[in-house]
N, C-alpha and C positions, 0 to 999 in steps of 0.2 A: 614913506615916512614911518617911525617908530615911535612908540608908547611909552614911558617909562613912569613906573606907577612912584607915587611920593610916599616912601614908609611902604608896611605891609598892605598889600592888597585883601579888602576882605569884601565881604557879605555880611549885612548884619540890620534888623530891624532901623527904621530911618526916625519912624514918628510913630505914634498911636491909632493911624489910620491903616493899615496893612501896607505901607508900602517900603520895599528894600533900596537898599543903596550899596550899591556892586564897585569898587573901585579896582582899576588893571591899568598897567601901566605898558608901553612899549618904549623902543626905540630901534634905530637904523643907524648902520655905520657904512661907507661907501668908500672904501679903499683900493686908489692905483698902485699895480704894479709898478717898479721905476722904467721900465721900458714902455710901458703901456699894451699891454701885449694880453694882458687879462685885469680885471678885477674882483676884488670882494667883496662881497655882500654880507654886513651881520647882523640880523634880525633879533632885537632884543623883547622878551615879553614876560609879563608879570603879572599872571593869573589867579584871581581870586582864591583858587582851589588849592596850588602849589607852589613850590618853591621859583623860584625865577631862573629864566635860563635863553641863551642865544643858539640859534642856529646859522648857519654858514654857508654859503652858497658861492660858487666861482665861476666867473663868466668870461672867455677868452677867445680868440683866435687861432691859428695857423697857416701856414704858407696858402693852406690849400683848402680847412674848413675853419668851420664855427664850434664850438664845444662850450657844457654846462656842467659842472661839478655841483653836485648835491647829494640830499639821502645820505647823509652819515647821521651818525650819532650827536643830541645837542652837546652844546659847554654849558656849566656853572655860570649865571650873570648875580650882580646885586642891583637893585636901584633904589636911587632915592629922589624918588618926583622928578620934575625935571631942570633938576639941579647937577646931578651925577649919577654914573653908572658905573658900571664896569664890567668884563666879559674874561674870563679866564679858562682857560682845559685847552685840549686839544682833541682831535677828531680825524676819521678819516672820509672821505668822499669818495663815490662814485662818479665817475665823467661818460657823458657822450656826446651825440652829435651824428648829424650825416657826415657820411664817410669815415668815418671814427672809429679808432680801434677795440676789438671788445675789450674789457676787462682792465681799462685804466682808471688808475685810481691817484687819489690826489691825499698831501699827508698834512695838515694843517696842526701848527701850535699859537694860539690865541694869549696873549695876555695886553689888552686894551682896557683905557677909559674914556670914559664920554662925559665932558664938561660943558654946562648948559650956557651958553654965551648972550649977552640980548636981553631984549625983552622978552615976556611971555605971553603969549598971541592965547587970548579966549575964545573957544567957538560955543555956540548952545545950539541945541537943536531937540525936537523931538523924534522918536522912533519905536514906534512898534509901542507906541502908548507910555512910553520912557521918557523921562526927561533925562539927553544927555548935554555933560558939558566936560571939553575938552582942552585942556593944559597944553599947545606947544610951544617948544622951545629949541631955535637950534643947537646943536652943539660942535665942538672941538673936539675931536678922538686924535686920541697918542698913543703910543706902547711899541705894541711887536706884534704882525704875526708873521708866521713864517711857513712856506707853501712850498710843496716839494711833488714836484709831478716826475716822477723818473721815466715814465714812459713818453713824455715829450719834452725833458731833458731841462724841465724848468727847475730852478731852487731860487729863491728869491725873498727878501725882509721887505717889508712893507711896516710905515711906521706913522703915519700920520693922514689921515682921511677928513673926511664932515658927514653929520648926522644930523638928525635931530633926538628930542626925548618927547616923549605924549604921557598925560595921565589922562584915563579918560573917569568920569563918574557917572555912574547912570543910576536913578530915582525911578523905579518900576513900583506900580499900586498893584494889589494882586487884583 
């Protein structure tokens, strides 16, 4: 599942007692191939420190192995809690796998959004002396991306998956 923070993600004094309050957001998108022959994976995350941004992962087949694209460069994301998102850039990817050729590479262009559909499911919990509580929400992802494997002869649009969005909050005393 993915996080996707409501507004800017900060850090910043809570109360008069020493303690902070950390919000980050994620989220996940889970898009099939139209053949089914691979999928994608796009990890959305929106950390207190920096700008917000997805990364890309593709997980597939062949006649004869298993293969995993990743390790490229992130995309550009926005979010806003988990109401909406969005992911946009392009990237490219490293693949392997047993019995897998060296040196394929995979050529992704991203322009997705993610709409939070539902209700919005509360969890709390404590951790590490934090009070955390977390925002999910599923969502509806639409757009485009579009996936080009030359070395395994794949080119392929992909336009519509599911997801969710997270915001998570966490109350730490020093």
């Amino acid at each position: 599942m993915v996080v996707v923070g409501g507004g800017p993600a900060a850090a910043r004094p809570h109360d008069n007692h020493g303690a902070v309050r950390t919000v980050e957001g994620y989220g996940v998108g889970s898009l099939s191939a139209p053949d089914d022959d691979f999928g994608v994976l796009i990890t959305l995350f929106d950390p207190p420190d920096r700008d917000a941004f997805a990364g890309v992962e593709i997980f597939g087949s062949t006649a004869t192995t298993f293969y995993e694209c990743f390790e490229g460069p992130a995309i550009d994301a926005e979010m806003s809690g988990v109401r909406a998102a969005e992911a946009d850039g392009s990237t490219t990817l490293l693949c392997g796998g047993p019995d897998f050729p060296a040196d394929v590479v995979a050529y992704l262009t991203v322009d997705l959004e993610w709409k939070g559909v539902g209700r919005v499911f509360h969890e709390r919990d404590t951790s590490d002396g934090c009070r955390v509580k977390a925002d999910v929400r599923q969502a509806e992802v639409s757009g485009r991306v579009t996936v080009s494997i030359p070395a395994l002869d794949i080119k392929a649009y992909i336009t519509e998956g599911v997801g969710d969005l997270r915001r998570i909050t966490r109350i730490c005393h020093d």
